[in-house]
ZABAMAR-997661 format. One line per field, with one value per residue (C-alpha): residue number from 1; x, y, z. Coordinates in nm, 2 decimals, padded with zeros to 4 digits. Layout:
BEGIN
n <- c(NUM|...) .
c1 <- c(X|...) .
c2 <- c(Y|...) .
c3 <- c(Z|...) .
END
This chain:
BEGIN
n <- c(1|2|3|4|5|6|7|8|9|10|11|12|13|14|15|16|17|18|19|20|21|22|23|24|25|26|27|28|29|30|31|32|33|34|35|36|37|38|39|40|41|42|43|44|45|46|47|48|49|50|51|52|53|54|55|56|57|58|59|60|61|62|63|64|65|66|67|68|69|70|71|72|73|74|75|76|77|78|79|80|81|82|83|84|85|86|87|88|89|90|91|92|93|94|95|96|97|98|99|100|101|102|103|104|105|106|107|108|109|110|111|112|113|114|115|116|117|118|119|120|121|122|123|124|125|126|127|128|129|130|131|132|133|134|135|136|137|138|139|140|141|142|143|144|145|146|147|148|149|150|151|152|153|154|155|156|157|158|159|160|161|162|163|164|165|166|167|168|169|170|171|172|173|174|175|176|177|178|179|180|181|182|183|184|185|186|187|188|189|190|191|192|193|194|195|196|197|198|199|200|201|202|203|204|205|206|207|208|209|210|211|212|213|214|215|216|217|218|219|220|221|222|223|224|225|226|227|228|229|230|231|232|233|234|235|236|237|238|239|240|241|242|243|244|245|246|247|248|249|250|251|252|253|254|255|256|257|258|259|260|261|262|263|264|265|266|267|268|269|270|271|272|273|274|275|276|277|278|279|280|281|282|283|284|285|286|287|288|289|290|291|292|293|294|295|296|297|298|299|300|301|302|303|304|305|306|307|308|309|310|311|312|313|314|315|316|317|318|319|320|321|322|323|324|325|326|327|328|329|330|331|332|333|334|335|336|337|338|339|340|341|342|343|344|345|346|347|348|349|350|351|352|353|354|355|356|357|358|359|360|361|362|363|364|365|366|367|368|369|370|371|372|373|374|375|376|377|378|379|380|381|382|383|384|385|386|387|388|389|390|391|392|393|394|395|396|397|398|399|400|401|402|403|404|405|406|407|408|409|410|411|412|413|414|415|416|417|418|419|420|421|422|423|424|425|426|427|428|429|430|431|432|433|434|435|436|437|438|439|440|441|442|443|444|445|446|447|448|449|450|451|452|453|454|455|456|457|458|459|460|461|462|463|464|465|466|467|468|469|470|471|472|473|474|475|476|477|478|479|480|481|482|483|484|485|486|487|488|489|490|491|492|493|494|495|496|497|498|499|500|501|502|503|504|505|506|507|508|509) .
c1 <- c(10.51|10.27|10.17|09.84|09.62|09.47|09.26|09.12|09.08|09.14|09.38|09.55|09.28|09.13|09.45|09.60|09.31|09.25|09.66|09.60|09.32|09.53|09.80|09.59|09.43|09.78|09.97|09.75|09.46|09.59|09.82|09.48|09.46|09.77|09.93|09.98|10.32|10.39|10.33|09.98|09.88|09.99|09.80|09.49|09.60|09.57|09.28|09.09|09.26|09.30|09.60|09.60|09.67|09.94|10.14|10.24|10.40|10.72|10.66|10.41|10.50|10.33|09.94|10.04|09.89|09.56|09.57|09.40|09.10|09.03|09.14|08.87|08.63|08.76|08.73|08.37|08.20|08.42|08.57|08.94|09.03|09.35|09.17|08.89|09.16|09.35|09.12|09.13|09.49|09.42|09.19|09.44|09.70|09.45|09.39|09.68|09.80|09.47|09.72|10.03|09.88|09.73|10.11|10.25|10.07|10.10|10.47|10.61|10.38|09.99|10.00|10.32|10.03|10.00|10.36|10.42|10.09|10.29|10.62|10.46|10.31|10.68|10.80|10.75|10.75|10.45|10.25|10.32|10.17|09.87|09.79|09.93|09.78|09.96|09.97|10.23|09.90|09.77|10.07|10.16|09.82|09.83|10.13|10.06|09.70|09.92|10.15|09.87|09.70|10.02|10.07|09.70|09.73|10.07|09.88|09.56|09.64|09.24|09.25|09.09|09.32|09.56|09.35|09.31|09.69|09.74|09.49|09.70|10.03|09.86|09.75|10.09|10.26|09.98|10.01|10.35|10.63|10.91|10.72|10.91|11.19|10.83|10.79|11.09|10.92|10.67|10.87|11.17|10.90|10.70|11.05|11.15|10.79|10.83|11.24|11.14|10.85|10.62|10.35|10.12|10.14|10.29|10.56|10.37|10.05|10.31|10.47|10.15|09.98|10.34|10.29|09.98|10.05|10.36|10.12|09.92|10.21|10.35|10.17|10.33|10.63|10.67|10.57|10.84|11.08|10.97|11.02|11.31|11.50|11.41|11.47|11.76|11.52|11.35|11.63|11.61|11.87|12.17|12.35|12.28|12.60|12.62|12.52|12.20|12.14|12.18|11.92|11.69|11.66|11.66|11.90|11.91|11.51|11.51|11.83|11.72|11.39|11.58|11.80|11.52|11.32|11.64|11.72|11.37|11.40|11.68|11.59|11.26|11.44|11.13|11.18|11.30|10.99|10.88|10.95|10.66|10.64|10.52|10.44|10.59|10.87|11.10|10.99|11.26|11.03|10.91|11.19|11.28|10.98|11.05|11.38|11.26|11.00|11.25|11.56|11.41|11.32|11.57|11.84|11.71|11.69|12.05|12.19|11.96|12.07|12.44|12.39|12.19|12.35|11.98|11.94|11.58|11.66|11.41|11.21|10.86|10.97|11.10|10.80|10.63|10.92|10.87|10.60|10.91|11.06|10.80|10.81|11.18|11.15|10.84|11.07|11.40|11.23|11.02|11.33|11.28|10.89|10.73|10.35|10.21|10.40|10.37|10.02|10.18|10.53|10.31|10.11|10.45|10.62|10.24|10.27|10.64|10.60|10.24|10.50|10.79|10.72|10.37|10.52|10.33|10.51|10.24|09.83|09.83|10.16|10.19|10.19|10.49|10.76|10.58|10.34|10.24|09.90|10.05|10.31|10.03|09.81|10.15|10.19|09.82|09.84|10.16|10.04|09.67|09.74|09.68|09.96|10.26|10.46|10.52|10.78|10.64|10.97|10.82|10.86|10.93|11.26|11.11|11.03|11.33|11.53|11.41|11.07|11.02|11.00|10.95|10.57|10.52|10.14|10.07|09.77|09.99|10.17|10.47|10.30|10.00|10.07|09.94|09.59|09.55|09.80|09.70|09.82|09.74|09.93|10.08|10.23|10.58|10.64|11.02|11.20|11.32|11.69|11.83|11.98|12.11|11.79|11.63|11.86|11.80|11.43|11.49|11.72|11.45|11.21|11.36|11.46|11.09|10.89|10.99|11.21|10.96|10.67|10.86|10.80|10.77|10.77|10.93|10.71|10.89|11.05|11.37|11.57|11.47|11.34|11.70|11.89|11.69|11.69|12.10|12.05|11.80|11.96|12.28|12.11|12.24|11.86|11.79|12.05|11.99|11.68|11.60|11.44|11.30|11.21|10.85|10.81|10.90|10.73|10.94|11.11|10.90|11.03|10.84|11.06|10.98|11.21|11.12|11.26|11.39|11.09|10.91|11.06|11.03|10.65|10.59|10.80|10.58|10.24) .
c2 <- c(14.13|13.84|13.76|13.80|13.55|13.73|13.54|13.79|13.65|13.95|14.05|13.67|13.44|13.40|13.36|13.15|12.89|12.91|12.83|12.55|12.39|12.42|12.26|11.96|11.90|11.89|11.73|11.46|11.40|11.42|11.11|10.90|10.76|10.60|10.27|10.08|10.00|09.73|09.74|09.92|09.52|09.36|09.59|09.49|09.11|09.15|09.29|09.05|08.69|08.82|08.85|08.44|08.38|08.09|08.29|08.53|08.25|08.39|08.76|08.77|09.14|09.23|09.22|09.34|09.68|09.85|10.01|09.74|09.72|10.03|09.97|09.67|09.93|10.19|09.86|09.74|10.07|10.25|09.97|09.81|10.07|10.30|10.62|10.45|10.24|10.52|10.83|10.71|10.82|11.16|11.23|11.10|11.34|11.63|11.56|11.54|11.87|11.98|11.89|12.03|12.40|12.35|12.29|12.51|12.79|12.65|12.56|12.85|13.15|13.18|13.32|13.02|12.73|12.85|12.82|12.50|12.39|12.46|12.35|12.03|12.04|12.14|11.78|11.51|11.22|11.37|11.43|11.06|10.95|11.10|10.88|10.58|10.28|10.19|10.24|10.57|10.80|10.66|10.68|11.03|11.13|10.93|11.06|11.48|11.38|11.19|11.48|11.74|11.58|11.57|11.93|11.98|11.76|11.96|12.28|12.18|11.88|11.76|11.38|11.35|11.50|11.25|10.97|11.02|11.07|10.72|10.62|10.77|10.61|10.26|10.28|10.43|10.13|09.90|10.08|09.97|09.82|10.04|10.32|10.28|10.53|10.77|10.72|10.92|11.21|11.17|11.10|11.37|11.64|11.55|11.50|11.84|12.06|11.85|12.01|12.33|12.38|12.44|12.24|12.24|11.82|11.65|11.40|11.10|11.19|11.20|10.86|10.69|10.81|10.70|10.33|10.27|10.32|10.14|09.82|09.87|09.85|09.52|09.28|09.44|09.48|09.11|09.05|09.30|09.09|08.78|08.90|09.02|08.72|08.69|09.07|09.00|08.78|09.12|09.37|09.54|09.80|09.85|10.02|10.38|10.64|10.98|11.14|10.97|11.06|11.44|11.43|11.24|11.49|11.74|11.98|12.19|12.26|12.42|12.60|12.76|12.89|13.00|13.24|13.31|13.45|13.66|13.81|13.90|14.10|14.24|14.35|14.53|14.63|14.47|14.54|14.27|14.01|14.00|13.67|13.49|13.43|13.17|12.91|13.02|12.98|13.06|12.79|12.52|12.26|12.33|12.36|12.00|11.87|12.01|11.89|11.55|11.47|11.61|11.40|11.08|10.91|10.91|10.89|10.56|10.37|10.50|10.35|10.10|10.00|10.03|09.79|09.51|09.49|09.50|09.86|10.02|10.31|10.40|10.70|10.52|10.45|10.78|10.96|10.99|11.29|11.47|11.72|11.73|11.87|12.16|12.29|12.27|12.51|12.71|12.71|12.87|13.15|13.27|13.48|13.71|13.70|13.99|13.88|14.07|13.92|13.55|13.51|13.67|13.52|13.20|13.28|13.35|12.95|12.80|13.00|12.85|12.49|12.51|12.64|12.47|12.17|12.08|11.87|12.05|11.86|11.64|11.62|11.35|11.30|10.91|10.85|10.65|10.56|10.19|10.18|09.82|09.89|10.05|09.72|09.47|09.63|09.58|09.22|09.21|09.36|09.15|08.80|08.77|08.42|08.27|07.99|08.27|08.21|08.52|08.48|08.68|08.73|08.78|09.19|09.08|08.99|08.72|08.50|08.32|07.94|07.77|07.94|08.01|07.65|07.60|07.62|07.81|07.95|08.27|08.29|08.45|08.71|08.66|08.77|09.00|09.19|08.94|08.99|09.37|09.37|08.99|09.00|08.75|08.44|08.15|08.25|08.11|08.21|08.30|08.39|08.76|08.71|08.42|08.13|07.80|07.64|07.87|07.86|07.45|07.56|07.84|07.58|07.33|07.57|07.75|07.41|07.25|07.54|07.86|07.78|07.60|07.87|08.13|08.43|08.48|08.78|08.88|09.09|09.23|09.48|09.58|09.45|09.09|09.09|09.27|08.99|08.73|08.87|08.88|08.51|08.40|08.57|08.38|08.02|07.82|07.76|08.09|08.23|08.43|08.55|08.96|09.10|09.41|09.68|09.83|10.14|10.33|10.16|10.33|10.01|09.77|09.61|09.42|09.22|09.06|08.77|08.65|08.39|08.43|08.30|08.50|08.79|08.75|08.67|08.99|09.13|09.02|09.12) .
c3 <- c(12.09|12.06|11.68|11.62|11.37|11.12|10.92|10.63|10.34|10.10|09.93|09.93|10.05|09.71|09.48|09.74|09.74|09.34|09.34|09.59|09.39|09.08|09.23|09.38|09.01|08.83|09.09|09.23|09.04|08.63|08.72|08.91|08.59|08.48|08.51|08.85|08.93|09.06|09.46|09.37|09.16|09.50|09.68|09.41|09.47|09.84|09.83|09.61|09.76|10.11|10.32|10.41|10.02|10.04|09.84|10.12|10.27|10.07|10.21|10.47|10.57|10.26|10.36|10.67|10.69|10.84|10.43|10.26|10.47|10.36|09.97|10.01|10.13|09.80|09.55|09.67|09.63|09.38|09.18|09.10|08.83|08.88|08.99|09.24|09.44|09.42|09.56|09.95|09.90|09.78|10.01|10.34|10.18|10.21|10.58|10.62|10.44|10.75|11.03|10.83|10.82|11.14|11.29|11.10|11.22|11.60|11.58|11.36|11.25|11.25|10.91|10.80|10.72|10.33|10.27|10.48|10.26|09.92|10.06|10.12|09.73|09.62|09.72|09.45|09.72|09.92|09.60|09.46|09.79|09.73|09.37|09.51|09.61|09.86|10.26|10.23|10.25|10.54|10.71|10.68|10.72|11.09|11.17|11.12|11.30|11.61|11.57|11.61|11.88|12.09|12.04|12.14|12.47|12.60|12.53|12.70|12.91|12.78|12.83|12.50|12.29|12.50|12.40|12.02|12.05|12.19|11.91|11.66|11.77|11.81|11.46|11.29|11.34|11.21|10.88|10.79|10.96|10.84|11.06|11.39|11.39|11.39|11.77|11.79|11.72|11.94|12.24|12.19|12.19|12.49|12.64|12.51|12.68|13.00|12.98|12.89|13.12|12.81|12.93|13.19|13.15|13.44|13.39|13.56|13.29|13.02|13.16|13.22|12.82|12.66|12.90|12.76|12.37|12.45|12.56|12.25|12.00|12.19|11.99|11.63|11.81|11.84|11.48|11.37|11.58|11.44|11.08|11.12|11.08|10.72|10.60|10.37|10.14|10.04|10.05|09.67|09.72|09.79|10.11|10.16|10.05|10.28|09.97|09.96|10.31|10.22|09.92|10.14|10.40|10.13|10.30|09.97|09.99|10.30|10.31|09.96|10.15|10.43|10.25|09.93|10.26|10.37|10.01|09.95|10.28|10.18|09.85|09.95|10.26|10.47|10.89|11.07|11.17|11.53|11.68|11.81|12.19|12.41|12.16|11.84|11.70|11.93|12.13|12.13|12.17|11.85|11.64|11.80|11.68|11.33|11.35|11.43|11.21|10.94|11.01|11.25|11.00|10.75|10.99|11.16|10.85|10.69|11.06|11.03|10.70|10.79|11.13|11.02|10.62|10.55|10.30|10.41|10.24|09.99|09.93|09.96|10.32|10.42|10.28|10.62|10.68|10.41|10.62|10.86|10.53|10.46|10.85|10.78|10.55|10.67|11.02|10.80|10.63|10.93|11.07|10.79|10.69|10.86|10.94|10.65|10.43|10.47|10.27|09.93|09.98|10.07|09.69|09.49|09.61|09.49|09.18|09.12|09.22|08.99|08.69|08.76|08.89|08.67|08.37|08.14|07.81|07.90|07.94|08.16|08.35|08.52|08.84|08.83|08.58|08.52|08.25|08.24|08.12|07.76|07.79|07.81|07.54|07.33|07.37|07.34|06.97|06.90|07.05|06.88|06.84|07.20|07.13|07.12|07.42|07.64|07.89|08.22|08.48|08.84|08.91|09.28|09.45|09.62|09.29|09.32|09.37|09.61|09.67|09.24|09.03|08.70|08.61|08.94|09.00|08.81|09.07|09.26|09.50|09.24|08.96|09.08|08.80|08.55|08.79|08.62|08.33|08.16|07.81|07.58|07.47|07.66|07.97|08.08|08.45|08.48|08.83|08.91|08.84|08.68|08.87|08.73|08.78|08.59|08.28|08.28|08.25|08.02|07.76|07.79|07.71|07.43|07.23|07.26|07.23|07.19|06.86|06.70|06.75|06.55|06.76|07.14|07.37|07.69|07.94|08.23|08.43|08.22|08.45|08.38|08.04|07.94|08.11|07.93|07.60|07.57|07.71|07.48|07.19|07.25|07.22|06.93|06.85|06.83|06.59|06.31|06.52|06.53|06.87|06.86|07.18|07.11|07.38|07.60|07.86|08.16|08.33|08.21|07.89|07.61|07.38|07.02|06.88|06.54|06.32|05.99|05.84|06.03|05.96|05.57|05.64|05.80|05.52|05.24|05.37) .
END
């Protein structure tokens, strides 16, 4: 029995939509407005100095990405505040949730693109992408429209959805570096429909489309060779466990929507779904392709990671599977959805992930755990007098001996932040972890100026501004001296020290 796609909008199309809208205003657009994080000030940094800033010298992968020619483009006609560099993002993530459905309903079930569509919304990785000002959007949006148009071309064998494939592919690459295991995907699924005989494609067409992107990607190829040499300068975790590998390919997710689907078949004793032919699901070109955009990526960079000593393994970088994730899903319930029931099934998982999943304890949930804007207005308040020293440790890995120096440029990659999140005072640029040169500095600085001002703050990541405050506090200077922790700031830390005198001052007014 072929399915059929039935495309009526009642009973479900108008509850499904309202719950879709709902869960695009509370999941992607509340947090616009919050705090950068860090990597979002570099990307504001790049975007206002240009990518040939001297100060990339120390990380020139940074400005390397197709991304911030389009934040330029977001900044000069929207402006530089957190929701107008961030809306290119959101809007990406909604093309790309276009290509999601639209595979979904090719690959596993014409009535299966609502629930891939909330599966996707159920994953807080691909709804961070979509308020973040950084290239993770773009990416995942390139990769479901390369995806799609690869599934077009082995269906049609039209030359131009081969074309805006190869488009697709040449650009992925050029969004981010950390991209590559993605060609994976691409290849093991034309692979698998030449196998299978799914495709009217010939093997020479296939060969000679897969040549040419190959020739376009040769020039970033190189570059990703030539940086490769310096990759343990920015490495800022730690190797990958197994266990890591398991939540990151979020096994749990889709095995509970495999068997949710069979109970609730069970329980209203629904009759067995009819299995797609020809192109559905029980194609196993398809389930390939679901299987490889769901476990390419994550895999290459745990072995990665593992081979070179060089950890790669962070969520930000593995984001691009997380679609992989939703079809997953979508492709483990579909044994036991019957066609009729996929739209309400599909309207019940939007109405949980809107309740469960919406941080309603607050108004405006954040973006992201670093709130340097609330930091900075707190030093502000505490430092009105611009000579109170404020200590500002670099946020990035790379602000260290031999590249960081004592009175090191705040105009600068290193400290981009200080470019959105200035607070007042007198700056004092400190390195991202401490090294003996930096304690020389740090002594020097604390016995000429820091003791004799009779109050200074630290403003920081908490990883840095926690180190320096037990060092600080331990100075023979310094004793007798209370610190204090206004906040919560998420992992950004501002620290008070006072003097005695001080102290009593404040005590008596």
């Amino acid at each position: 029995m072929k399915c059929t796609d039935t495309t009526r909008w009642r009973p479900w199309g108008l509850p499904l939509a309202a719950t879709f809208v709902l869960c695009l205003a509370r999941f992607w657009v509340t947090p616009l407005f919050s705090s950068y994080w860090v990597d979002e000030m570099a990307t504001l940094f790049v975007v206002r100095h240009g990518a040939s800033h001297p100060s990339f010298a120390v990380a020139p992968q940074v400005p390397q990405s197709l991304y911030y020619a389009l934040a330029a483009v977001a900044g000069r006609f929207l402006g530089y505040g957190e929701a107008a560099l961030r809306i290119p993002s959101l809007l990406l993530m909604g093309v790309a949730l276009f290509f999601i459905a639209r595979l979904a309903a090719r690959l596993i079930h014409p009535q299966a693109a609502w629930f891939a569509v909330f599966g996707c919304l159920s994953l807080r990785g691909f709804n961070y992408q979509a308020a973040d000002a950084r290239p993770y959007a773009l990416g995942t949006c390139v990769a479901a429209a390369g995806v799609w148009f690869l599934v077009r071309w082995l269906d049609g064998a039209r030359w131009r959805d081969a074309a805006l494939f190869v488009v697709c592919g040449a650009l992925l690459w050029r969004v981010h570096l950390i991209y590559w295991p993605f060609y994976l995907v691409f290849t093991a699924y034309a692979v698998a429909r030449l196998a299978f005989r799914e495709t009217g494609v010939t093997w020479r067409r296939v060969l000679v489309v897969f040549a040419v992107l190959g020739l376009t990607l040769v020039p970033v190829a190189w570059n990703a060779v030539a940086l490769l040499g310096e990759a343990r300068r920015h490495v800022i975790t730690g190797l990958p466990t197994l266990r890591n590998l398991v939540l990151a390919v979020k096994v749990g997710f889709v095995a509970t929507c495999g068997v949710a689907a069979f109970l609730l078949r069970r329980a209203f004793r629904a009759r067995r779904p009819e299995p797609c032919d020809g192109t559905g699901l029980a194609s196993p070109a398809s389930l390939i392709l679901i299987g490889a955009w769901w476990l390419c990526q994550p895999l290459s960079l745990f072995l990665f990671s593992w081979a070179t000593g060089n950890s790669v393994f962070l969520g930000r970088y593995i984001g691009v599977a997380l679609p992989g994730v939703a079809l997953a899903a979508a492709a483990a319930a579909a044994p036991f959805v019957a066609e009729a029931h996929w739209k309400p099934v599909a309207l019940a998982f939007g109405l949980g992930v809107l309740l469960l999943l919406g941080d309603w304890k607050h108004a405006w949930p954040r973006h992201d755990i670093s709130d340097w804007r609330a930091a900075a207005r707190t030093v502000n308040a505490m430092a009105a007098d611009p000579a109170t020293p404020v200590i500002v440790p670099s946020p990035f890995i790379e602000a260290r001996p031999p590249v960081w120096r004592a009175g090191y440029p705040l105009c600068s990659f290193l400290y981009s932040h200080l470019e959105v999140y200035r607070p007042q005072g007198t700056l004092y640029p400190f390195p991202f972890e401490s090294s003996p040169q930096a304690e020389r500095y740090a002594a020097g600085l604390s016995q000429r100026t820091l003791a004799p001002a009779g109050r200074f703050l630290i403003y920081g990541s908490d990883r840095s501004a926690g180190f320096w405050r037990k060092w600080l506090a331990a100075r023979p200077e310094l004793a007798g001296w209370r610190s204090s922790r206004p906040g919560p700031f998420g992992d950004v830390d501002v620290i008070v020290f006072e003097s005695p005198a001080t102290c009593a001052m404040h005590a008596g007014n």
